[in-house]
Biopython code that builds the backbone (N, CA, C, O; Angstrom):
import numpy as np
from Bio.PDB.StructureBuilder import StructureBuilder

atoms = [
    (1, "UNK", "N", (1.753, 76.486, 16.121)),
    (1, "UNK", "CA", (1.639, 77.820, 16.647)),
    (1, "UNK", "C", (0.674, 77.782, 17.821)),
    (1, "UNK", "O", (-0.458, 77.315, 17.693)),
    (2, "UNK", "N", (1.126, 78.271, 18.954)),
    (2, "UNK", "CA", (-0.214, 78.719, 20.262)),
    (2, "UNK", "C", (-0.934, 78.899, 19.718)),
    (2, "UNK", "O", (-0.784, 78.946, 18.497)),
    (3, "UNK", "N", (-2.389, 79.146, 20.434)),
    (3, "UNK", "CA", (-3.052, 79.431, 20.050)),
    (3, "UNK", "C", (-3.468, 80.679, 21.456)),
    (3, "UNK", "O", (-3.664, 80.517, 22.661)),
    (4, "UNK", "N", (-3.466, 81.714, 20.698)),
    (4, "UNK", "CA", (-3.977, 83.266, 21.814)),
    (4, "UNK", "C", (-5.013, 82.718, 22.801)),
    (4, "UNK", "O", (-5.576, 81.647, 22.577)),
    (5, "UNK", "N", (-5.267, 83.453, 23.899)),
    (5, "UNK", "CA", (-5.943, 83.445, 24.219)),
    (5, "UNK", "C", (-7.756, 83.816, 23.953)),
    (5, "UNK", "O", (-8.817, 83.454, 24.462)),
    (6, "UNK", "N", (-7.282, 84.820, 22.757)),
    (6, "UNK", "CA", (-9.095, 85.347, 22.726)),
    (6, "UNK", "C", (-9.329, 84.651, 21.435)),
    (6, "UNK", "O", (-10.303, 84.950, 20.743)),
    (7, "UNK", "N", (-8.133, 83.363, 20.937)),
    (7, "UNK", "CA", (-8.512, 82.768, 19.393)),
    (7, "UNK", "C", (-9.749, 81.817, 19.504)),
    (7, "UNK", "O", (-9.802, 81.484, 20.688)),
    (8, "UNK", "N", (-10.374, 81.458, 19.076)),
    (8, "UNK", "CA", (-11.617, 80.200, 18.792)),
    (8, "UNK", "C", (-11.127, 79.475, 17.245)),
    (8, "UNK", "O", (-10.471, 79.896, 16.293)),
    (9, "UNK", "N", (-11.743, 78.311, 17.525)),
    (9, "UNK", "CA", (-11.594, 77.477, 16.469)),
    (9, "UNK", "C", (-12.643, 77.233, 15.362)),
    (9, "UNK", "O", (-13.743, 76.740, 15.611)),
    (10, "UNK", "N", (-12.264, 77.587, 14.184)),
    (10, "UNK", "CA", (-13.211, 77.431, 13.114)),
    (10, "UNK", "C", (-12.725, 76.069, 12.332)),
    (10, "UNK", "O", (-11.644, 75.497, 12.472)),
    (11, "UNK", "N", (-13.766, 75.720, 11.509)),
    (11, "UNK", "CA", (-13.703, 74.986, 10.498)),
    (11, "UNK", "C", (-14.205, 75.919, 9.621)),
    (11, "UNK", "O", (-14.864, 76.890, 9.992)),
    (12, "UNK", "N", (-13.846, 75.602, 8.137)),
    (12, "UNK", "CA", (-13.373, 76.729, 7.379)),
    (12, "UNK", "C", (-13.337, 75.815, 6.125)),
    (12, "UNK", "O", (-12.512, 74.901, 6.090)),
    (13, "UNK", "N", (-14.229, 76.027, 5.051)),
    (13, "UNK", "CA", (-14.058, 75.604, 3.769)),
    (13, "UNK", "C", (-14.732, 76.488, 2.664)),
    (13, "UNK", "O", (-15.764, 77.119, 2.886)),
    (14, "UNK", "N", (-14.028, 76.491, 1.362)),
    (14, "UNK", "CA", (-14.930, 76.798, 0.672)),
    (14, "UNK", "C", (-15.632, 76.531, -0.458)),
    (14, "UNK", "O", (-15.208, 75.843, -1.387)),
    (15, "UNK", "N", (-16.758, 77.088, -0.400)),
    (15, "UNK", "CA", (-18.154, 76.241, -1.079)),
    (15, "UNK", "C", (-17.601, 75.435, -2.137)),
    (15, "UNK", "O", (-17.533, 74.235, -1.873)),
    (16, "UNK", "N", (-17.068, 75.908, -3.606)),
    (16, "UNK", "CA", (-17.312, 75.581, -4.333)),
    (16, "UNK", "C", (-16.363, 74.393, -4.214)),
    (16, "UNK", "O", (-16.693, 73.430, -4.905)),
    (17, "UNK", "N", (-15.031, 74.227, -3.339)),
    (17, "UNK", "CA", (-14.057, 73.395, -3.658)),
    (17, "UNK", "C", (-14.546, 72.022, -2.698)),
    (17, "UNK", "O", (-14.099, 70.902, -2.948)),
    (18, "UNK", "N", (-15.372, 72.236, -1.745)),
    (18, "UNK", "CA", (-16.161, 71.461, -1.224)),
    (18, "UNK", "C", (-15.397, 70.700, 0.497)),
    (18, "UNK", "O", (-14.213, 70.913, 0.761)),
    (19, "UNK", "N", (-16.146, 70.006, 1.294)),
    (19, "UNK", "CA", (-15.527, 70.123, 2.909)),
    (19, "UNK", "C", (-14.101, 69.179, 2.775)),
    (19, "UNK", "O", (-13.387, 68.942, 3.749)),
    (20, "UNK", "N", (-13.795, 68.647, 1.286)),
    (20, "UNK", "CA", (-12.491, 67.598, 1.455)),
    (20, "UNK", "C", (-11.610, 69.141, 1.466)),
    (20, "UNK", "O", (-10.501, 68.734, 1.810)),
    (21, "UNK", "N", (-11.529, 69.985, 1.368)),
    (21, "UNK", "CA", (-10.309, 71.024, 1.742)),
    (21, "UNK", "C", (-10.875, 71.785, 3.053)),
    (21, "UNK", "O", (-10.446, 72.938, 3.015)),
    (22, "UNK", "N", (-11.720, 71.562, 4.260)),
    (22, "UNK", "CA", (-11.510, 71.808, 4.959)),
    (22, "UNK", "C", (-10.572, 72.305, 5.935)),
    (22, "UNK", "O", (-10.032, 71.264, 6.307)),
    (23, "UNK", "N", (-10.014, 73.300, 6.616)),
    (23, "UNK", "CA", (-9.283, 73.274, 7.692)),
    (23, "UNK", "C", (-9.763, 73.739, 9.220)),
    (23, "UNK", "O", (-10.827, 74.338, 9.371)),
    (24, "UNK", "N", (-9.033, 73.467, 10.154)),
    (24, "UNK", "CA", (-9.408, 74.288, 11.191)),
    (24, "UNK", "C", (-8.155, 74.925, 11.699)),
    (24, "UNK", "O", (-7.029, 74.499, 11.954)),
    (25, "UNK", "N", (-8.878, 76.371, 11.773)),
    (25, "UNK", "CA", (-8.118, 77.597, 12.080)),
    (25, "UNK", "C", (-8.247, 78.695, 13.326)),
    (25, "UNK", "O", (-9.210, 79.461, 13.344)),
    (26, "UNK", "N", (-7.433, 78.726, 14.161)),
    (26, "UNK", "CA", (-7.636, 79.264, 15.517)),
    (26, "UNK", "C", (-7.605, 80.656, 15.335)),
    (26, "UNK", "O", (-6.495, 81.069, 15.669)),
    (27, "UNK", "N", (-8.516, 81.768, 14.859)),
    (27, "UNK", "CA", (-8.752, 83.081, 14.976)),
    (27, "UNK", "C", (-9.599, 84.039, 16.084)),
    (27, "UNK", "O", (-10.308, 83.573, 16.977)),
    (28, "UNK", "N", (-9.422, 85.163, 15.888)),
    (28, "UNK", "CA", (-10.315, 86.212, 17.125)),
    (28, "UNK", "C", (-11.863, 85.615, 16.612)),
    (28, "UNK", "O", (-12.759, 85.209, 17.352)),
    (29, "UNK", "N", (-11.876, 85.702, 15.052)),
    (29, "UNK", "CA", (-13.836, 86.041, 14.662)),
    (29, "UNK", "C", (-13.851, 85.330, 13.052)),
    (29, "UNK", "O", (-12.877, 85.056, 12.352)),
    (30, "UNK", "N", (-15.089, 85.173, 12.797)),
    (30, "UNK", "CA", (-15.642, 84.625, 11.778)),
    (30, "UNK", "C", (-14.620, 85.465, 10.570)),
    (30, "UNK", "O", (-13.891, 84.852, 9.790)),
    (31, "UNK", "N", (-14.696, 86.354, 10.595)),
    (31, "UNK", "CA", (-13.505, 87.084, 9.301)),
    (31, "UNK", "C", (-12.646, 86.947, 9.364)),
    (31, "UNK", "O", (-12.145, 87.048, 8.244)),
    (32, "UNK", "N", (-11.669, 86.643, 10.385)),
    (32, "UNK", "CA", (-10.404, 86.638, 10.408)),
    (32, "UNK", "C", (-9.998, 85.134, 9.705)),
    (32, "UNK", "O", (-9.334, 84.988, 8.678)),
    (33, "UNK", "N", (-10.682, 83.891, 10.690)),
    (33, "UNK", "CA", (-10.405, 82.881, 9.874)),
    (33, "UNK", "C", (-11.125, 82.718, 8.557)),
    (33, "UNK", "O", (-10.997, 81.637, 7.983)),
    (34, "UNK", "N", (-11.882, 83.683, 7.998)),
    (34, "UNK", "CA", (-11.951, 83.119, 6.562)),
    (34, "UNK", "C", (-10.989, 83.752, 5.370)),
    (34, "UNK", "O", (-10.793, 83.275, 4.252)),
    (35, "UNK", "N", (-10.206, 85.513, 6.197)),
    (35, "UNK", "CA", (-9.392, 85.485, 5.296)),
    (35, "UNK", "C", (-7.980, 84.457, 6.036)),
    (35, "UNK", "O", (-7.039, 84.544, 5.246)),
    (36, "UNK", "N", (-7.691, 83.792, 6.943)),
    (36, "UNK", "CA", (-6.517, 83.207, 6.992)),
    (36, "UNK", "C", (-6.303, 82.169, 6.094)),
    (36, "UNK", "O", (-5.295, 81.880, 5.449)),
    (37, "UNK", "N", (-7.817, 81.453, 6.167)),
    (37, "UNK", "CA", (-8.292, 80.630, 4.981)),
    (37, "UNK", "C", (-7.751, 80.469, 3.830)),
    (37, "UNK", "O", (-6.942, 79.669, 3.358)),
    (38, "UNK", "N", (-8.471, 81.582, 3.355)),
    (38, "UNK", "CA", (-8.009, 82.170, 1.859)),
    (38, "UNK", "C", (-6.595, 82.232, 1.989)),
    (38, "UNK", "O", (-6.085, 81.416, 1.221)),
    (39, "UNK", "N", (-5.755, 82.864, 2.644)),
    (39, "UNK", "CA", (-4.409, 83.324, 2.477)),
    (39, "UNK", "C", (-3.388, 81.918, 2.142)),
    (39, "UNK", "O", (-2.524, 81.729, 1.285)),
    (40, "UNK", "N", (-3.972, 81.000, 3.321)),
    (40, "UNK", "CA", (-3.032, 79.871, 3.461)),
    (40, "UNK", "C", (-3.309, 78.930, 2.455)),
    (40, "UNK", "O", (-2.562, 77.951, 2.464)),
    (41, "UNK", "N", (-4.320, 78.964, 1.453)),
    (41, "UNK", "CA", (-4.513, 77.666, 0.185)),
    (41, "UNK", "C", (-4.853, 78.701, -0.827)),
    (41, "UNK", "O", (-5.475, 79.760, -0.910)),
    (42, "UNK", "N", (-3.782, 77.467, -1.934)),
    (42, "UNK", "CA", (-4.048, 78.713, -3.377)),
    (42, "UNK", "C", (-5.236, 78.045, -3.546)),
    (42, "UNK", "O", (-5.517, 76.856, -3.392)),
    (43, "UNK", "N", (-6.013, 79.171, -3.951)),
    (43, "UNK", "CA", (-7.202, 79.204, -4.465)),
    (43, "UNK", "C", (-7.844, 79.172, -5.679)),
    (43, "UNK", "O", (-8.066, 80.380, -5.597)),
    (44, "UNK", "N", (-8.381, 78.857, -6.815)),
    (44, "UNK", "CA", (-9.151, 79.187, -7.811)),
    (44, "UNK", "C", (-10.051, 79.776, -7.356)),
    (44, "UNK", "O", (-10.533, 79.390, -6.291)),
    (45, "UNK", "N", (-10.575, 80.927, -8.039)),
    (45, "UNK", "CA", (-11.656, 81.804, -8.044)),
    (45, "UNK", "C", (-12.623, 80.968, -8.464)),
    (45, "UNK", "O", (-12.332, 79.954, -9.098)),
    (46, "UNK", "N", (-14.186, 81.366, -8.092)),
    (46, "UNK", "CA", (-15.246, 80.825, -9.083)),
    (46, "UNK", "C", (-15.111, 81.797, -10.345)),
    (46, "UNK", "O", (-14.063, 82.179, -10.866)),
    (47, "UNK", "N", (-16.472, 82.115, -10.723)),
    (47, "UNK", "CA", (-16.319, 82.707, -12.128)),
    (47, "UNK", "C", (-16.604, 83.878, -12.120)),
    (47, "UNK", "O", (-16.844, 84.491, -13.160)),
    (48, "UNK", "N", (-16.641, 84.532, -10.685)),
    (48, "UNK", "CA", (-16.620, 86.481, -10.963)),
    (48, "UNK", "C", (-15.254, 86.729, -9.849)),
    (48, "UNK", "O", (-15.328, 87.658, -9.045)),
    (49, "UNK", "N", (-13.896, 85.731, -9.882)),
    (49, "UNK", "CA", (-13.284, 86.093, -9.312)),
    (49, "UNK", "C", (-13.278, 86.061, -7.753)),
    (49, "UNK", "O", (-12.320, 86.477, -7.101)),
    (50, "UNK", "N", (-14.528, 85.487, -7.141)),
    (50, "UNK", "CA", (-14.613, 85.549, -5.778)),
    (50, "UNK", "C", (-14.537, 83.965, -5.278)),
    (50, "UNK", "O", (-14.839, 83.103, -6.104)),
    (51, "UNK", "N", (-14.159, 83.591, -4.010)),
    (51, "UNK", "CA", (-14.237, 82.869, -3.637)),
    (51, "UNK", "C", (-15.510, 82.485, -2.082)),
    (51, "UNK", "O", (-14.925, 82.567, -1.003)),
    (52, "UNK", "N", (-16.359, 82.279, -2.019)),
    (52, "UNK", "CA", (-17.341, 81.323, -1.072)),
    (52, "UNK", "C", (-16.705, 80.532, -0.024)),
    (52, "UNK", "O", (-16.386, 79.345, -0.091)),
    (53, "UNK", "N", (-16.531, 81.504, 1.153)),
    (53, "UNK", "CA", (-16.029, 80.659, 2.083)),
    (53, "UNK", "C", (-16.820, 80.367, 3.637)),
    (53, "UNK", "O", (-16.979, 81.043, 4.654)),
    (54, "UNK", "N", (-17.164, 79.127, 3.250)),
    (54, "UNK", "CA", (-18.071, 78.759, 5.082)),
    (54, "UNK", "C", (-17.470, 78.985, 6.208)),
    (54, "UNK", "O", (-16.471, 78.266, 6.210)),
    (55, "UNK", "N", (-17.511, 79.423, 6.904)),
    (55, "UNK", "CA", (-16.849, 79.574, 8.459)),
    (55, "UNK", "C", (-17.371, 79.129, 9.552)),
    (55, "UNK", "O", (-17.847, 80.005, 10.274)),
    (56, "UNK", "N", (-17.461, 77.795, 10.010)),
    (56, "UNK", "CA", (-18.020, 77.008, 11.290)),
    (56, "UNK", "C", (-17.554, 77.755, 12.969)),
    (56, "UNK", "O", (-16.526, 78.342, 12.632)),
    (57, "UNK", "N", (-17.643, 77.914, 13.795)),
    (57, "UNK", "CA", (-17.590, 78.096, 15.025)),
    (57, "UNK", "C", (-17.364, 76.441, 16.055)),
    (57, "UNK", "O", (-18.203, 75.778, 16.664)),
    (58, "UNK", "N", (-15.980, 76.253, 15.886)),
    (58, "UNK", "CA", (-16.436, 74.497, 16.389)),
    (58, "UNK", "C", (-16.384, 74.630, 18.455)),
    (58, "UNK", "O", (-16.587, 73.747, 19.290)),
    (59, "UNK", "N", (-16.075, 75.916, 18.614)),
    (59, "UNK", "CA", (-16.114, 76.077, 20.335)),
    (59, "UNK", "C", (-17.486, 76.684, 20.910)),
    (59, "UNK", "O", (-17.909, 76.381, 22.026)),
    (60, "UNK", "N", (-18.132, 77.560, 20.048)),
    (60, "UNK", "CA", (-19.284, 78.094, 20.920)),
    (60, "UNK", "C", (-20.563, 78.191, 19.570)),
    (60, "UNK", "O", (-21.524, 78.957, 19.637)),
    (61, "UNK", "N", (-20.364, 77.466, 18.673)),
    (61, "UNK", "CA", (-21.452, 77.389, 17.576)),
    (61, "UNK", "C", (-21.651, 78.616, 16.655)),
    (61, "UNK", "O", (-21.054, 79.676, 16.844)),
    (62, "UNK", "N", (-22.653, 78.377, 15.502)),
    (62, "UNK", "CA", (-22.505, 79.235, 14.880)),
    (62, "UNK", "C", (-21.901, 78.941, 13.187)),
    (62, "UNK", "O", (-21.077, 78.118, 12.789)),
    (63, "UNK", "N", (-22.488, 79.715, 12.632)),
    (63, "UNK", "CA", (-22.073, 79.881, 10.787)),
    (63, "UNK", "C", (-22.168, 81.370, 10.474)),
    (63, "UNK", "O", (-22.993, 82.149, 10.952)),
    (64, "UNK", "N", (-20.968, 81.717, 9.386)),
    (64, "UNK", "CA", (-21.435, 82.624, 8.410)),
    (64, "UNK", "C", (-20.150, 82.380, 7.308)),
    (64, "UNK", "O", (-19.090, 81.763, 7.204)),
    (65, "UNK", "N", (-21.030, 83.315, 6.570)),
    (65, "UNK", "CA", (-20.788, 82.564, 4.747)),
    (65, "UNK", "C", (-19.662, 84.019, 4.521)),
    (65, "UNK", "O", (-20.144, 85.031, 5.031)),
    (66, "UNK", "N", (-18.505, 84.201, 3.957)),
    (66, "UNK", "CA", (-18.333, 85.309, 3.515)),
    (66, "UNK", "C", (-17.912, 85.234, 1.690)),
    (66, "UNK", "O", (-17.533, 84.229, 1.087)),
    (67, "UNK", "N", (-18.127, 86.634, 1.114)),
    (67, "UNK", "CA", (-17.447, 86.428, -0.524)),
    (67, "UNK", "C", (-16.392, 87.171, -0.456)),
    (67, "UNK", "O", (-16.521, 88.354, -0.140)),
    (68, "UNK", "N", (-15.140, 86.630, -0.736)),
    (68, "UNK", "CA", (-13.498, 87.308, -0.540)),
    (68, "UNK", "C", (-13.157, 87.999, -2.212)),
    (68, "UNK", "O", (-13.818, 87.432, -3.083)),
    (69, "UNK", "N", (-12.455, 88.848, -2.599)),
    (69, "UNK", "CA", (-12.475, 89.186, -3.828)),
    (69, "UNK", "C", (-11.319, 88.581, -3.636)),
    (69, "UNK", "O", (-10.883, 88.529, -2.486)),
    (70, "UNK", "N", (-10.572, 87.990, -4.730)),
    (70, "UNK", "CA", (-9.372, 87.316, -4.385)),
    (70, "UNK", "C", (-7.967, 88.967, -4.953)),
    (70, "UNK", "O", (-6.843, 89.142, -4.484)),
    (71, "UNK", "N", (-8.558, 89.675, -5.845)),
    (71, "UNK", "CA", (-7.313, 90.859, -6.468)),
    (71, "UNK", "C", (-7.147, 91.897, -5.497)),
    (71, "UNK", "O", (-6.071, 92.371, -5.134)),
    (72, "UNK", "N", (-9.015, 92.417, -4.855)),
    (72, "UNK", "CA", (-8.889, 93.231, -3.847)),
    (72, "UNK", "C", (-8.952, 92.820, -2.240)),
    (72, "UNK", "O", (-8.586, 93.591, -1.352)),
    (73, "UNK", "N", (-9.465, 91.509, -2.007)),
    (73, "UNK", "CA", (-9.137, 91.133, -0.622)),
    (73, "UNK", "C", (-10.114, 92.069, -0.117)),
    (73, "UNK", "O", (-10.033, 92.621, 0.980)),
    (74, "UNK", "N", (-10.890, 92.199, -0.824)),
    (74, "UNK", "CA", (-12.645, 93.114, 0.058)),
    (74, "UNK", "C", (-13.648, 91.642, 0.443)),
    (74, "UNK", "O", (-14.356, 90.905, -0.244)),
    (75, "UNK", "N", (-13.317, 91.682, 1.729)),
    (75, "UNK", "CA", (-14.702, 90.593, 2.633)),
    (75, "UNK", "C", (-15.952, 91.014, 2.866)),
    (75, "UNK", "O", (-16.049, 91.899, 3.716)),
    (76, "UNK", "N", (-17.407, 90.457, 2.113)),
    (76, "UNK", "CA", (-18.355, 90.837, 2.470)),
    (76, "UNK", "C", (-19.396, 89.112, 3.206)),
    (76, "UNK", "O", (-19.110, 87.939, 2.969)),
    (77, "UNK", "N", (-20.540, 89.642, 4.067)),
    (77, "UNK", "CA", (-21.126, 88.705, 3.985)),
    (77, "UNK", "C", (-21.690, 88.212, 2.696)),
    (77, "UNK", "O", (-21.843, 88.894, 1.682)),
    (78, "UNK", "N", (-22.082, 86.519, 2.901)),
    (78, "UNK", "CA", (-23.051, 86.333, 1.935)),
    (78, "UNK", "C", (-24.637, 87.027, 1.879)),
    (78, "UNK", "O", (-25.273, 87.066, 2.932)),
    (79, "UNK", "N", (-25.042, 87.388, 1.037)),
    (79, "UNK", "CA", (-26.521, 87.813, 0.745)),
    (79, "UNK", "C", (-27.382, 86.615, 1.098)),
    (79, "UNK", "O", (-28.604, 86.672, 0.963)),
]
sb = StructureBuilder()
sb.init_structure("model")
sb.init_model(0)
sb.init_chain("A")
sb.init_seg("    ")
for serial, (resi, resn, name, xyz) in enumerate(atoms, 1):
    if name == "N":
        sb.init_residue(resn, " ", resi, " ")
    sb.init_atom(name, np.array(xyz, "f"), 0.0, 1.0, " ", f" {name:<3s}", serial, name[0])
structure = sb.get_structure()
């Protein structure tokens, strides 16, 4: 798939399943690729149902952590 013009490239894993399921994913922003993330690998939940997902910035730097509910698909930062 192209990649848009206003997309950037993340690396994208999450915590608990660890960086061997890494991907990199061409989105607008830090949320977008962590729910594309989520969408594109089945997931196991941890143990309140949420999943821990890192979101790298590999074009202009940068981290943030988000918690995805996997039933409601509500994205918050990490605390």
């Amino acid at each position: 798939m192209p990649q848009a013009a206003n997309d950037r490239r993340f690396s994208v894993h999450a915590r608990h399943a660890g960086r061997h399921q890494t991907r990199v994913i061409s989105e607008a922003s830090f949320e977008a690729a962590a729910i594309a993330y989520v969408e594109d690998l089945a997931l196991a939940p941890e143990d309140d149902g949420e999943v821990t997902v890192i979101v790298e910035d590999l074009d202009g730097g940068g981290q943030h952590c988000f918690r995805i509910d996997l039933d409601t698909g509500k994205t918050a930062s990490c605390s």
